[in-house]
C-alpha positions as CSV (number, residue, x, y, z in Angstrom):
1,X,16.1,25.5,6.0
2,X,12.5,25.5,4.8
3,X,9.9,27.9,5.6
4,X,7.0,26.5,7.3
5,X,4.5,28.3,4.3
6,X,6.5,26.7,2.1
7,X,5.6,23.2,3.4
8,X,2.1,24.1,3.5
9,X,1.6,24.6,0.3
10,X,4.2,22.0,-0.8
11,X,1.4,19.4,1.4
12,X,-1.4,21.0,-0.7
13,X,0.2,20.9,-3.5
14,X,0.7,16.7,-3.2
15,X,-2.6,16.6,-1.5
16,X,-3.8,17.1,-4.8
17,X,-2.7,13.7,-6.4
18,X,-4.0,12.1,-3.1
19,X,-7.7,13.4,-3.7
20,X,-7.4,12.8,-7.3
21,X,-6.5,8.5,-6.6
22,X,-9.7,8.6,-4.0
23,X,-12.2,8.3,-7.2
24,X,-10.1,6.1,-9.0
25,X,-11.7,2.3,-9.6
26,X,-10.2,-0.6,-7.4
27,X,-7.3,-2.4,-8.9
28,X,-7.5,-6.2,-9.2
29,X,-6.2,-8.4,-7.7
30,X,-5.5,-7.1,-3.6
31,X,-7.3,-3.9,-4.0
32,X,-10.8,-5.2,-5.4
33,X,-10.4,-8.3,-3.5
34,X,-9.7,-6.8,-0.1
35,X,-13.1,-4.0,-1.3
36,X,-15.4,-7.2,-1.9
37,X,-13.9,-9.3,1.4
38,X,-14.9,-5.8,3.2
39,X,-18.3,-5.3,1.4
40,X,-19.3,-8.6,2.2
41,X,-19.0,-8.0,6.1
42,X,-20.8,-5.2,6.0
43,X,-23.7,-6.9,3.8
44,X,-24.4,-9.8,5.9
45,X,-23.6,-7.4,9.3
46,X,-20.9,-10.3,9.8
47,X,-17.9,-9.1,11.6
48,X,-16.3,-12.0,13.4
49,X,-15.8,-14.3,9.8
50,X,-13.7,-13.1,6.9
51,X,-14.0,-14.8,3.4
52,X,-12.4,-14.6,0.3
53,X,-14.9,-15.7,-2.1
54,X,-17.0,-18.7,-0.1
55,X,-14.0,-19.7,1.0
56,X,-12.8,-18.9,5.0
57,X,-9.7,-16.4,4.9
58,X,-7.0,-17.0,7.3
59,X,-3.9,-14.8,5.8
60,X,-4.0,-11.5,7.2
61,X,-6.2,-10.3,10.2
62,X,-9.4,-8.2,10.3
63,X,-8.6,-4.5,10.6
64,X,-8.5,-3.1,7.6
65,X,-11.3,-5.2,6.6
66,X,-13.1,-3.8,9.6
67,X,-12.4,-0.5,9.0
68,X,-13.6,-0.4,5.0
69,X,-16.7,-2.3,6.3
70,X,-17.5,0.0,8.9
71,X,-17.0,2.8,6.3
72,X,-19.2,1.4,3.9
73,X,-21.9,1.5,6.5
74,X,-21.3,5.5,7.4
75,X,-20.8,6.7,3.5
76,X,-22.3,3.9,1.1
77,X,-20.1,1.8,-0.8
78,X,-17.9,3.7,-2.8
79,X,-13.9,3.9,-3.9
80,X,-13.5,6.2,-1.8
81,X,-15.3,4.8,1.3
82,X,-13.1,1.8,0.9
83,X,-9.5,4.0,0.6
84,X,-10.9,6.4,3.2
85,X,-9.6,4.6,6.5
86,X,-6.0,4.1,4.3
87,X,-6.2,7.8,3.9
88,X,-6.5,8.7,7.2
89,X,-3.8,6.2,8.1
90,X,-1.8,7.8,5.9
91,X,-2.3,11.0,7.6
92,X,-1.5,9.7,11.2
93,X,1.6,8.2,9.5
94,X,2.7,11.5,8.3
95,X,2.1,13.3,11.4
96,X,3.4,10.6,13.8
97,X,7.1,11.0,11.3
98,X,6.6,14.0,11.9
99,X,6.7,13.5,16.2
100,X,9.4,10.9,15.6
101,X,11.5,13.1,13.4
102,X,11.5,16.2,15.4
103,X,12.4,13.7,18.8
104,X,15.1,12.4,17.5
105,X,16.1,15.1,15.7
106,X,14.3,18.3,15.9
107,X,11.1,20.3,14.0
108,X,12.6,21.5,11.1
109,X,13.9,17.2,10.4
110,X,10.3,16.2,11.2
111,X,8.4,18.2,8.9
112,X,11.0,17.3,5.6
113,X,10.9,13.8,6.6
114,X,6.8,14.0,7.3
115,X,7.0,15.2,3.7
116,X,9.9,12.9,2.0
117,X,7.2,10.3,3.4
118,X,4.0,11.7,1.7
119,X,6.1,12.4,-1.4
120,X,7.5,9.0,-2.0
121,X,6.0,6.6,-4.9
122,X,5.1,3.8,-3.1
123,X,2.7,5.6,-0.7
124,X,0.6,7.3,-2.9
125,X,0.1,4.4,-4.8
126,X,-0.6,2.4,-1.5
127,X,-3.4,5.3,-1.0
128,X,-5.1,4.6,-4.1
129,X,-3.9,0.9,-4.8
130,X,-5.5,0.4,-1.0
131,X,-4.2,-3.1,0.3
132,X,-3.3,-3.4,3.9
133,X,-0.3,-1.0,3.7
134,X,-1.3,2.1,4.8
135,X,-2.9,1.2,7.9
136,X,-0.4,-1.2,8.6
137,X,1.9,2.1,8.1
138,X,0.3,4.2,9.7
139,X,-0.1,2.2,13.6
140,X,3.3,1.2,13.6
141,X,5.1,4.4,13.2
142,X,2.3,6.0,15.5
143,X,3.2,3.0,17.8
144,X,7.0,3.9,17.1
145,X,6.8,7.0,18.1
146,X,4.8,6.6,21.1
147,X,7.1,4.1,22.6
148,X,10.5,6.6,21.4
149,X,8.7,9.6,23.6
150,X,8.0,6.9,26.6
151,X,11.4,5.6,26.5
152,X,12.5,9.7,26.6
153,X,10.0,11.1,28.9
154,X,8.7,8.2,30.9
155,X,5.3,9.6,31.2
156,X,2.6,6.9,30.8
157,X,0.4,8.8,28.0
158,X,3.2,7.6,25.4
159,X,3.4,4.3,26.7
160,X,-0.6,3.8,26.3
161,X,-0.2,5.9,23.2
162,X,2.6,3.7,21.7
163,X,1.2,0.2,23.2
164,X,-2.4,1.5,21.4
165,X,-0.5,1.6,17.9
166,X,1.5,-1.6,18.0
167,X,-1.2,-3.1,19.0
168,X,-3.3,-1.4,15.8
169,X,-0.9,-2.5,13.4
170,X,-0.9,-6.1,14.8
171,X,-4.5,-6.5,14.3
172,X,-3.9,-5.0,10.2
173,X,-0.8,-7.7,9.2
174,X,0.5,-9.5,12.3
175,X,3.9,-10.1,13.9
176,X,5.7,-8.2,11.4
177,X,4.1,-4.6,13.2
178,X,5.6,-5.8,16.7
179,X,9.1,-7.2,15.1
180,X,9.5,-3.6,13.0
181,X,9.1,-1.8,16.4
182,X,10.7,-4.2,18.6
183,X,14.0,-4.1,16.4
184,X,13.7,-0.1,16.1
185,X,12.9,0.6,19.6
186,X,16.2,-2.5,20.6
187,X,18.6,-0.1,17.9
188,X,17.5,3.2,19.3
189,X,18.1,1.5,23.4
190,X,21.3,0.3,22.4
191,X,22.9,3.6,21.5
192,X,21.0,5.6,23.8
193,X,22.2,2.5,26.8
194,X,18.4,3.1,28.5
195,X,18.2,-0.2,29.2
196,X,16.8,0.3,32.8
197,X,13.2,1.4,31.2
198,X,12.6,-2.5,30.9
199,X,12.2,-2.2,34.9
200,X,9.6,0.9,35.2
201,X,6.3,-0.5,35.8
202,X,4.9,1.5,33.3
203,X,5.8,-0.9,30.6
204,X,3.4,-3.9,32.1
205,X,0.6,-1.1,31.4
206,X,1.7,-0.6,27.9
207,X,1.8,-4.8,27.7
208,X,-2.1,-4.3,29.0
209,X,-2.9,-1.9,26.7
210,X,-1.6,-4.3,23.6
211,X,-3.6,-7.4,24.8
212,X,-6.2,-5.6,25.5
213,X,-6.9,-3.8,22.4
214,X,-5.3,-6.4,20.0
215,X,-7.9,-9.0,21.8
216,X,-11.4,-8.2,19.7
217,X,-8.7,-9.5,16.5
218,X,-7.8,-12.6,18.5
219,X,-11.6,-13.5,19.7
220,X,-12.4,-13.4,15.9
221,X,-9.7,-15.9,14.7
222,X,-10.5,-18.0,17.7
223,X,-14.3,-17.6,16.8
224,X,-13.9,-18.9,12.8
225,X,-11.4,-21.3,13.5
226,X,-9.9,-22.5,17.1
227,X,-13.9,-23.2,17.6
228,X,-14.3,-25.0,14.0
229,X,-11.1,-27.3,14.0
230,X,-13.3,-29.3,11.1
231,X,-12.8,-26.8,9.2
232,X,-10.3,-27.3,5.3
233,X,-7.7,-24.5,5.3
234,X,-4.9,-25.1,2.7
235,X,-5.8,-28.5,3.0
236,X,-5.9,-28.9,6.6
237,X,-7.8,-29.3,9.7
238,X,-7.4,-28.2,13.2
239,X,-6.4,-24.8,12.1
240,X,-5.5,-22.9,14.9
241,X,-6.3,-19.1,13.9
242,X,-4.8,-17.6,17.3
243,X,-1.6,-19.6,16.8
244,X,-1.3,-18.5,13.4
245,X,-1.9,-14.6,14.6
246,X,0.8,-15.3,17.0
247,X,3.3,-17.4,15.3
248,X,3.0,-19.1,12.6
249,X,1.8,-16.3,9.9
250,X,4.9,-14.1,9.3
251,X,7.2,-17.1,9.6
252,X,5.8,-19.3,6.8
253,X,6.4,-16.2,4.8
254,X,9.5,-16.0,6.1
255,X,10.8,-19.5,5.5
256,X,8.1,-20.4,2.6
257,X,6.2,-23.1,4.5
258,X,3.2,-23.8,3.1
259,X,3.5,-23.4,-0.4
260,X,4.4,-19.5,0.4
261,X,7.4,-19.7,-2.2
262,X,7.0,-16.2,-4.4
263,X,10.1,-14.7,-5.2
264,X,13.1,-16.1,-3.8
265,X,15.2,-13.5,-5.4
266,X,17.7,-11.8,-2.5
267,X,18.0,-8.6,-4.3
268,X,14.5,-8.0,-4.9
269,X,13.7,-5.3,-2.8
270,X,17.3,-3.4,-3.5
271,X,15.5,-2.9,-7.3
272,X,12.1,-2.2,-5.6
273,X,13.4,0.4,-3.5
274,X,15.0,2.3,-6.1
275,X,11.5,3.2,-8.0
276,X,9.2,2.7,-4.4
277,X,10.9,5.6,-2.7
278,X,11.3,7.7,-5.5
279,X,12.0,10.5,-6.0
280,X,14.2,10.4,-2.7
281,X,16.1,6.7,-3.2
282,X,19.4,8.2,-3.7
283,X,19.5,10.3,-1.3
284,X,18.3,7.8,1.0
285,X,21.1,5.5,-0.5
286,X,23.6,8.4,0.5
287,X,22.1,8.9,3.9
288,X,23.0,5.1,5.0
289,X,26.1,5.2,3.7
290,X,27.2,8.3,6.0
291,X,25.3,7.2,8.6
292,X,27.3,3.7,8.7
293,X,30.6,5.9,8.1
294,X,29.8,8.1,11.0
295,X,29.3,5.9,13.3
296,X,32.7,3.7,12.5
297,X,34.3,7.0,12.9
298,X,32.7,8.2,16.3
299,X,33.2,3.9,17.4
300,X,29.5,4.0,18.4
301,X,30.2,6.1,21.1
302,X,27.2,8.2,22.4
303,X,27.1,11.4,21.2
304,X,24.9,14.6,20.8
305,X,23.3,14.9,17.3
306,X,23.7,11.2,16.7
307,X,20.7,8.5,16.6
308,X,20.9,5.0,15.8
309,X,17.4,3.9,15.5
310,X,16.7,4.5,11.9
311,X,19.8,3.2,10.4
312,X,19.9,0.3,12.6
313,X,16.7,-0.2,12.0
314,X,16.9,-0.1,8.3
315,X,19.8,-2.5,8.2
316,X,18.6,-5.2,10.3
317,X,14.9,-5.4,9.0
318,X,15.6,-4.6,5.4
319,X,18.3,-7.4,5.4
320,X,16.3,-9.8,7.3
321,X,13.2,-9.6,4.8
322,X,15.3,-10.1,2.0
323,X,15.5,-13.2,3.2
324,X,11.7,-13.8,3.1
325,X,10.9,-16.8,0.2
326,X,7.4,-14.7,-0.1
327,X,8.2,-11.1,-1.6
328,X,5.5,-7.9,-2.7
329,X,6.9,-5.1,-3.5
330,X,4.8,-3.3,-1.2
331,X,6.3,-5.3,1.7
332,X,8.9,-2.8,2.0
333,X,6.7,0.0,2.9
334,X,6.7,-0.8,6.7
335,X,10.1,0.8,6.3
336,X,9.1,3.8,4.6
337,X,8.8,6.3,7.8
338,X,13.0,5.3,8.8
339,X,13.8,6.1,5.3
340,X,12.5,9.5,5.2
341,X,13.8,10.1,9.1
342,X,17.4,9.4,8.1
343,X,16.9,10.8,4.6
344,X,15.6,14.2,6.0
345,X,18.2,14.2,8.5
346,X,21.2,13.6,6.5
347,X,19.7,17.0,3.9
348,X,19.9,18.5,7.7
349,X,23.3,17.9,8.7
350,X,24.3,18.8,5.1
351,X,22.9,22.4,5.3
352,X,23.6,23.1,8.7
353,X,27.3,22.1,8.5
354,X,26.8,24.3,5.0
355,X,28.7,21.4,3.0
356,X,28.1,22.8,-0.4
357,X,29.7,20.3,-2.4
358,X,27.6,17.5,-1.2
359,X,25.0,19.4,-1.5
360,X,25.5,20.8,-5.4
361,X,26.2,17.0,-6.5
362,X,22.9,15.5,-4.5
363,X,21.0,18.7,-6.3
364,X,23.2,17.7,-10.0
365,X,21.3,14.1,-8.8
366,X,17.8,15.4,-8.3
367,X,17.7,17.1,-11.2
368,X,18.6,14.6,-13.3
369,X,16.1,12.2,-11.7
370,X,13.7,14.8,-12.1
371,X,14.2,15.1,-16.3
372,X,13.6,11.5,-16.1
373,X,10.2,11.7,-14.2
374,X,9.1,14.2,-17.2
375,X,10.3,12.3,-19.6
376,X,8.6,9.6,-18.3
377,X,5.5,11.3,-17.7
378,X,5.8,12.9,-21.3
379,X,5.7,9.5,-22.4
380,X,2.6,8.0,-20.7
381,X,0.8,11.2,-21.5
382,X,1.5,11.9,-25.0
383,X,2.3,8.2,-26.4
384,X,0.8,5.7,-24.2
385,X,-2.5,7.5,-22.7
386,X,-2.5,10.9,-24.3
387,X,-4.6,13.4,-22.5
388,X,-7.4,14.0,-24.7
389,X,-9.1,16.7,-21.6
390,X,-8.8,20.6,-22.5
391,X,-8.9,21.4,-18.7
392,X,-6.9,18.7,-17.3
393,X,-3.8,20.1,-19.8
394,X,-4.2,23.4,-18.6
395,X,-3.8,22.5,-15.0
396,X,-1.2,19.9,-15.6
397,X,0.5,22.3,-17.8
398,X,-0.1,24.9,-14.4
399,X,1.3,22.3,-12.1
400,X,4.6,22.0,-14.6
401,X,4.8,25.9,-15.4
402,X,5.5,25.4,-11.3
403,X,8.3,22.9,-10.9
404,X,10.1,24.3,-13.8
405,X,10.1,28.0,-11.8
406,X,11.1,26.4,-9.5
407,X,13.8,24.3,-10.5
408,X,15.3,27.3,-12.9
409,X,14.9,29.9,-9.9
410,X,17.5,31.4,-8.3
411,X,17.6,29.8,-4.6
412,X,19.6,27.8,-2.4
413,X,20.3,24.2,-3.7
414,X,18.8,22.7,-0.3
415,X,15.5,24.5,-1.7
416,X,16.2,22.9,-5.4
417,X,16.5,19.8,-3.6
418,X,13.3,19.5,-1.4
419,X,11.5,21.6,-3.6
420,X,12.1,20.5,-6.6
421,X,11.8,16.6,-5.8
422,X,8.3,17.0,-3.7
423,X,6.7,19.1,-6.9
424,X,7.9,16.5,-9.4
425,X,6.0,13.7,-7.3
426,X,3.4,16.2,-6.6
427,X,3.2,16.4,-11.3
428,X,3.9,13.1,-11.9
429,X,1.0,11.4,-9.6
430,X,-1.5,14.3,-10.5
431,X,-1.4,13.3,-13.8
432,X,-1.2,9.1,-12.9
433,X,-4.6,9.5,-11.0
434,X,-6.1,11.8,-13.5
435,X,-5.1,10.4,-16.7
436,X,-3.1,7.7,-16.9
437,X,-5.0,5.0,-14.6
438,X,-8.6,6.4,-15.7
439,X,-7.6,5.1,-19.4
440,X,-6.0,1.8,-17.9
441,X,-9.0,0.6,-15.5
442,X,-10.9,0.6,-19.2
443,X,-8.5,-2.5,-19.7
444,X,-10.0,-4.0,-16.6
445,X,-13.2,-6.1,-17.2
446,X,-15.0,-7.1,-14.6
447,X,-16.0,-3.6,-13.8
448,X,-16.6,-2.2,-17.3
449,X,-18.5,-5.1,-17.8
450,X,-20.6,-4.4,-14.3
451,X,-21.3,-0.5,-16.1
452,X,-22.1,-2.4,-19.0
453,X,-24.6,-4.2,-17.8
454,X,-26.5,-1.4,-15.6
455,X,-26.6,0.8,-18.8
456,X,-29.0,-2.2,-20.3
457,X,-31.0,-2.6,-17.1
458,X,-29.4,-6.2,-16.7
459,X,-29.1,-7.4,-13.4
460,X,-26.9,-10.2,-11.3
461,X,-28.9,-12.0,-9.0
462,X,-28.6,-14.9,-11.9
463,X,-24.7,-14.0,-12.8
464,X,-22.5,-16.8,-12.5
465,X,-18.5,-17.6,-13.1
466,X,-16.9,-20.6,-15.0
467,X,-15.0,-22.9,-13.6
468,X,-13.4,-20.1,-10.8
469,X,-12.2,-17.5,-13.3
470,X,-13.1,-15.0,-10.9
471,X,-13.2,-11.2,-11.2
472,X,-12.9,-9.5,-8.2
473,X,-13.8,-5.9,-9.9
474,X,-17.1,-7.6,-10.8
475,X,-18.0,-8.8,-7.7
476,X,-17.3,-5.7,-6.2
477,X,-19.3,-3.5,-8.6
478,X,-21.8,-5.8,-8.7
479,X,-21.9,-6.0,-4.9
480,X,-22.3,-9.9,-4.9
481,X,-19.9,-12.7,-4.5
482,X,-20.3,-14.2,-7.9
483,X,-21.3,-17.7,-7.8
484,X,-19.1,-20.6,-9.6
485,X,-20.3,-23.4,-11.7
486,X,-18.3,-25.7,-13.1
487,X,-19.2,-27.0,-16.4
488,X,-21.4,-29.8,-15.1
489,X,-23.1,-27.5,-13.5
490,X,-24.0,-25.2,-15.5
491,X,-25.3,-28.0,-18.0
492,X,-27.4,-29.1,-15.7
493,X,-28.6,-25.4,-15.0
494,X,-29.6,-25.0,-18.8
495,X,-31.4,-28.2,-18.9
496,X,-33.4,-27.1,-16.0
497,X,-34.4,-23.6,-18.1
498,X,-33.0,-21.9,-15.8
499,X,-32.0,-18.2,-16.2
500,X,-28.3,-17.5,-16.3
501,X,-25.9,-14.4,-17.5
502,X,-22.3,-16.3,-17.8
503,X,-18.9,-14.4,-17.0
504,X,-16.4,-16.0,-18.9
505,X,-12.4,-15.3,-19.9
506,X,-11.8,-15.6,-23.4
507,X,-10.5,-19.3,-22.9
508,X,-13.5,-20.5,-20.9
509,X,-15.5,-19.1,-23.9
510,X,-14.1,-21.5,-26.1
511,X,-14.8,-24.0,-23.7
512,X,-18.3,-23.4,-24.1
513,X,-18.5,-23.0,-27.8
514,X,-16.1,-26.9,-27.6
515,X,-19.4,-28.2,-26.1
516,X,-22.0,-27.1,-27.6
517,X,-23.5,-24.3,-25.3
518,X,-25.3,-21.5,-27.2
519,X,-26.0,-17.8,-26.1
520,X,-28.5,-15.4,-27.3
521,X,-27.3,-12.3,-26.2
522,X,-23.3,-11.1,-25.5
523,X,-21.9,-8.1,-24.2
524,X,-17.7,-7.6,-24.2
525,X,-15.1,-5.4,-22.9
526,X,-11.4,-6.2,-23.7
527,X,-8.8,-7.4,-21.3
528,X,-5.8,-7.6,-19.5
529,X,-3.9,-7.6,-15.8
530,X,-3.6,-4.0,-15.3
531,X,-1.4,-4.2,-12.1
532,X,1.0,-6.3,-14.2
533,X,1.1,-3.7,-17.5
534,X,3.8,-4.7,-20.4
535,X,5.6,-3.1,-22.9
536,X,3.9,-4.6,-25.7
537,X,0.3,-3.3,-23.9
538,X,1.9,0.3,-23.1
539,X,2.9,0.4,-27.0
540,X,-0.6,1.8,-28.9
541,X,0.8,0.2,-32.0
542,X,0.9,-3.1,-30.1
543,X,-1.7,-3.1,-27.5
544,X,-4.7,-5.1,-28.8
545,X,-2.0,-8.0,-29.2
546,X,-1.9,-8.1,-25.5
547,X,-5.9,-8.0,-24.9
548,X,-7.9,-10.6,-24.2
549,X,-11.9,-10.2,-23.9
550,X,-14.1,-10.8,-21.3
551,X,-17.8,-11.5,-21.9
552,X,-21.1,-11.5,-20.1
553,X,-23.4,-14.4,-22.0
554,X,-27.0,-14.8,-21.6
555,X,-27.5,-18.9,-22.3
556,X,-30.1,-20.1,-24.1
C-alpha cells in the first residue's frame, strides 16, 4: 500500500512540528498551571502533596505531575523539560497503535494508523498544549494492547505488560483509563466469544501488577487527605482522597456533582471531533458507518478479517461521555488510538478489495479538506500573524513546494490520500509552532511580564497578586507561587514600608487608583486569554479592542 521509506520520512517529516511545539512557552490556564503544580514538587522535594496555588489539589492524580517534576530535576526547568515525559508518551502511544493495529489487523494497518494517530490535530497540540492527555494517552493504549496480545497469546509478559499500562494511566486521570480499556477489551471478547480467559490464572497476576504499581498514587492521596480529614476541600471535610481515586472522581464529572456542571451540550464532542481529528475526521466518519453496516450484514457472526473492538469501542465510550455534564475538548483524546485503528483499516480494506470509486471520492474529500487547511494557514500567516522570518519562509515555502508535488503527482489515490493528508498536518503545525503561537504567547502576560522584569534586574521574592487574579505563566517563569493579598492587606503592607512589586489585571488597577494607592515605577505588557482567541483579536484591524493590560507596580 505504502512503502515502509515512505513512512519514515512521512514520521520525520511531522516530527518536525513536534520539535518545533517543545520550545514553545506554556499556555495558560492547564498547561502553565499543571508546569507550576510540577515545579513546586520538585522545589520543596515534596512528592506525596500536590497544590494548586496554596491550596491542596484533589482533581486529578499525581503522575504527570510526577513525571515533569522528576524531569525538572534531570534537565532544569524548562518548556521542554515539562512537555518532555508527554513527548515520550506520545511516542509509546504511537508505537503501542502501531502493535494494536498490526494484531488486529496486520503491519501494513498498524503503521498508517500509528501515523493517522501522530498526524491528527488534537495530538500535536496535546504535545505542546501539555495537560494530562498525552500520558494519559499513551498508558492506556500501551495497556490496550498489552491486554489484546494476552487475551491472543496467553503468555504472561502481555498480561504484566498490559496490567503495567492500565495501571499507568490510572495514576495520570483515574477511572476513566480502566473504563476505556475495560469497555474495549468487553467489545473485542464479545466478538471474538474468548470468554474463558476470565478463568486462566494469569489474570489475578495482571490484577497484582495493577494494585501494585497503581499503589505509590493511592499512598499519596491517602497521605494528604484520608490522614488529614480536617482538612477544607470544595467546602468540605473528611475528604476521602482514596475513595475519590476509586469512585467518586470520574462520576461527579459524569453526573455534575459538585458544582462540575461545564458544558451540558450533548453534541459537543460530535463538533470537537470534526476539527480534533483533523485532517482524518471524515474518513473516520466513513469508517464507522461501514463498519456498523458490515457487521448488520455479516449478523455479527465471527468472521476472518473482521474486529469489533474499535468500533464498539467508539460507540459505547464516545456516546457515554457525551453524556458527561463536565466537557474539554481534549476529553475525547482517550479515543484517539480507536479512531486511527478503524480509520487505517477501512483505507485497507478499500485498497485491497481495489474499490476505486470509494477511494476517488474519499481522495475528491481530502483534497478539498486539504485547500482549506492552506487557506487557513494562508490566513493566519499572511493576515493574522504574518511571517516576518526570511528563513522560516523559505523552509515553509520547502515544506509546501512538497505537499503540492505531491498532491499534483501522478500516483495512486490511496498515496494522494495518506500522503497528502499526513504532509498537510505535517505544513500546517510547522508553521503553528513556529509562527503563529510565538506571536500569540506575546499576548500572554504573566510571562512577558516575568522577561520584562529580568531585563531590569527586578526580582520577585517581594512580588505579590491582588485579590487572586492569578497568573499561572508568571508563577511559572518566576519559579514562585505568587503570594495574594487582598486589599486590606496590602494596605497594611504599605503602611508598614514594606517593599512590594504588585501584579495587577487592568480592573484590579483601577481598584487601586479608586483608593488612593500610588506607584512609582510601572512596567506593562498587553493582554488577553490566548487559549480562548476571538475573531475580533485574530483581526489586526481589531485586535487592541480585545487587549487588556497587565502591569507589574512598584508601591510607594
Amino acid at each position: 500500500m505504502i512503502e515502509k521509506k515512505t513512512y519514515y520520512w512521512l514520521f520525520a517529516l511531522v516530527a518536525l512540528a513536534y520539535i518545533a511545539g517543545l520550545f514553545l512557552p506554556l499556555m495558560e490556564n492547564d498547561s502553565a498551571q499543571f508546569g507550576g503544580m510540577a515545579l513546586r514538587m520538585y522545589q520543596h522535594d515534596d512528592y506525596l502533596n500536590i497544590y494548586k496555588q496554596n491550596f491542596d489539589y484533589l482533581d486529578k492524580p499525581h503522575l504527570h505531575f510526577w513525571l515533569a517534576a522528576f524531569s525538572f530535576k534531570i534537565f532544569g526547568v524548562h518548556e521542554w523539560s515539562y512537555r518532555l515525559p508527554a513527548i515520550l508518551f506520545s511516542i509509546l502511544g504511537a508505537w503501542s497503535t502501531f502493535k494494536l493495529g498490526k494484531l488486529l489487523y496486520n503491519e501494513q494497518v498498524g503503521r498508517l494508523a500509528a501515523l493517522v494517530l501522530v498526524t491528527a490535530q488534537a495530538f500535536i497540540l496535546a504535545n505542546h498544549d501539555v495537560r494530562t492527555d498525552a500520558v494519559l494517552l499513551g498508558a492506556t493504549i500501551f495497556g490496550l494492547w498489552g491486554l489484546i496480545a494476552f487475551i491472543k497469546g496467553e503468555q504472561l509478559k502481555h498480561m504484566i505488560l498490559g496490567a503495567t499500562g492500565v495501571a499507568l494511566a490510572f495514576s495520570t486521570k483515574g477511572q476513566i483509563a480502566v473504563f476505556i480499556v475495560g469497555i474495549s477489551v468487553f467489545c473485542f471478547l464479545l466478538y471474538e466469544r474468548k470468554w474463558q480467559i476470565f478463568w486462566n490464572w494469569k489474570v489475578l497476576v495482571g490484577l497484582g501488577v495493577f494494585l501494585l504499581v497503581s499503589s505509590p498514587m493511592v499512598y499519596a492521596y491517602y497521605q494528604q487527605f484520608d490522614l488529614h480529614p480536617e482538612k477544607v476541600i470544595n467546602g468540605q471535610t473528611g475528604i476521602s482522597g482514596v475513595r475519590f481515586i476509586f469512585w467518586d472522581q470520574s462520576f461527579a464529572r459524569l453526573t455534575g456533582q459538585g458544582g462540575m456542571v461545564d458544558n451540558p451540550d450533548y453534541f459537543f464532542f460530535y463538533h470537537t471531533f470534526l476539527w480534533a481529528f483533523l485532517p482524518w475526521c471524515f474518513i473516520a466518519i466513513a469508517a464507522i458507518g461501514r463498519g456498523i453496516k458490515d457487521f448488520y450484514k455479516i449478523k455479527f457472526i465471527k468472521k476472518p478479517g473482521y474486529e469489533f473492538l474499535t468500533l464498539g469501542g467508539i460507540l459505547v465510550i464516545f456516546h457515554i461521555i457525551n453524556f458527561s455534564q463536565f466537557k474539554l475538548p481534549h476529553y475525547i483524546n482517550i479515543l484517539f488510538p480507536l479512531f486511527a485503528i478503524i480509520t487505517a483499516g477501512y483505507l485497507y480494506k478499500l485498497y485491497d478489495t481495489k474499490d476505486k470509486k470509494a477511494l476517488r471520492v474519499i481522495r475528491i474529500m481530502q483534497m478539498v479538506v486539504i485547500v482549506l487547511l492552506m487557506i487557513l494557514l494562508s490566513i493566519l500567516s499572511f493576515w493574522v500573524f504574518p511571517i516576518d522570518n526570511i528563513w522560516l519562509g523559505i523552509i515553509d515555502a520547502a515544506l509546501l513546494g512538497v505537499l503540492l508535488f505531491q498532491v499534483f503527482k501522478k500516483q495512486s489515490n490511496i498515496h494522494k490520500i495518506i500522503i497528502g493528508s499526513a504532509l498537510a498536518a505535517a505544513l500546517l503545525n510547522f508553521v503553528l509552532n513556529t509562527n503563529f503561537y510565538p506571536k500569540l504567547f506575546q499576548y500572554q502576560s504573566g510571562g512577558q511580564l516575568v522577561q520584562l522584569a529580568k531585563e531590569q534586574g527586578i526580582g520577585f521574592e517581594h512580588t505579590y497578586i491582588l485579590n487572586d487574579g492569578y497568573s499561572r505563566s508568571l508563577d511559572f517563569y518566576s519559579q514562585r507561587i505568587t503570594p495574594s493579598l487582598t486589599l486590606g492587606e496590602l494596605k497594611e503592607k504599605i503602611a508598614n514600608d514594606e517593599k512590594i512589586w504588585l501584579f495587577v489585571y487592568e480592573d484590579n488597577k483601577k481598584i487601586l487608583e479608586e483608593n488612593g494607592i500610588h506607584w512609582k515605577k510601572s512596567i506593562s505588557r498587553p493582554h488577553f486569554h490566548v487559549s480562548m482567541v476571538t475573531g475580533q483579536f485574530l483581526n489586526p484591524s481589531t485586535r487592541n479592542e480585545a487587549l487588556a493590560n497587565a502591569y507589574l507596580l512598584e508601591l510607594n
